[in-house]
N, C-alpha and C positions, 0 to 999 in steps of 0.2 A: 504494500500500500504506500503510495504516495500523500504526504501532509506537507501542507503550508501554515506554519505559526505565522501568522501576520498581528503585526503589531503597528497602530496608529497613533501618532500624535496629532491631539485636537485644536485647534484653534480656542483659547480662552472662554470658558463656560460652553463651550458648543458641544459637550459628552454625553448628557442625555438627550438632546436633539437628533444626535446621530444614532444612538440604542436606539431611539421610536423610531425615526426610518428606518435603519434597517431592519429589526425584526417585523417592520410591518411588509415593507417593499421589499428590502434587495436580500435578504436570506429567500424567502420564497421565492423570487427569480432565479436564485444560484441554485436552491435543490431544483426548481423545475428544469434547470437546463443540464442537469446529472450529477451535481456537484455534490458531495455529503455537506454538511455545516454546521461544523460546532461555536456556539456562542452568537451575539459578543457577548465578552465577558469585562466586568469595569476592573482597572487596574486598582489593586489596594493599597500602593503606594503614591501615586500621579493622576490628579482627578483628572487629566486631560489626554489620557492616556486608554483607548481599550485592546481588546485583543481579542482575535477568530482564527480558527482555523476553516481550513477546509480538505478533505482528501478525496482521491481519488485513487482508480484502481492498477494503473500504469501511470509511466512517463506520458507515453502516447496519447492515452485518455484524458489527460492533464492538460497538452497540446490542445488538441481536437475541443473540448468542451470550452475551454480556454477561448479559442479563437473562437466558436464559433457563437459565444456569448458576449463578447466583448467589440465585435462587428455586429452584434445586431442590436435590432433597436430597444430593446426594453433599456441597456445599458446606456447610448447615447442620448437616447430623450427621455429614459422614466427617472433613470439613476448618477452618471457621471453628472448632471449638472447641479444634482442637490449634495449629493456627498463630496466631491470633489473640494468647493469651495469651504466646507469644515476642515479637512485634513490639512495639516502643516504640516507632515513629513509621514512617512510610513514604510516599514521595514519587512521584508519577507524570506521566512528564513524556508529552503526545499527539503524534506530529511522522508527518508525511507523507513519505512519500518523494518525489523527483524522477524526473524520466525515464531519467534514467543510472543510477538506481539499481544497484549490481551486489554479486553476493556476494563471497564471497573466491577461491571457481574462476574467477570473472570472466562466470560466465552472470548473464543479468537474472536478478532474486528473482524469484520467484514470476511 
């Protein structure tokens, strides 16, 4: 399995503006477009700070869903023009899982 820890720095009080968008808007467009999606989740250290992941099931998969949500339109007109201008910086790190991968029930992920 493929994961992305993404982590966001917010623009000055814009943190919970950006939790109600996107749990309302752009997590349901990233699972509808095949994506898994975990969080956001608020940093406990940096109130301007959140963090998600996302995984997917290859590199390939990663690509392909990647691209093909990011050229289409829910991203360019429902989503980049409201989340975009919150963000001040944002970091994403790409890591693979292992074989023992396991959730927190203790079954393999996915």
């Amino acid at each position: 399995m493929i994961i992305e820890i993404r982590r966001y720095t917010l623009k000055p009080g814009k943190r919970e503006e950006f939790i109600t968008f996107f749990e309302a808007v752009n997590r349901p467009a990233l699972r509808d477009a095949g994506m898994l999606v975990f969080g956001p989740m608020r940093d406990e250290e940096n109130s301007n700070v959140v963090h998600w992941m996302r995984a997917f099931e290859s590199h390939d998969q990663r690509e392909a869903i990647k691209n093909a949500f990011y050229d289409g339109p829910i991203w360019t007109k429902d989503v980049e023009p409201i989340v975009m201008p919150m963000i001040e910086r944002f970091e994403a790190s790409v890591v693979s899982t292992t074989d023992g991968f396991e959730s927190f029930s203790g079954k393999t992920a996915l």
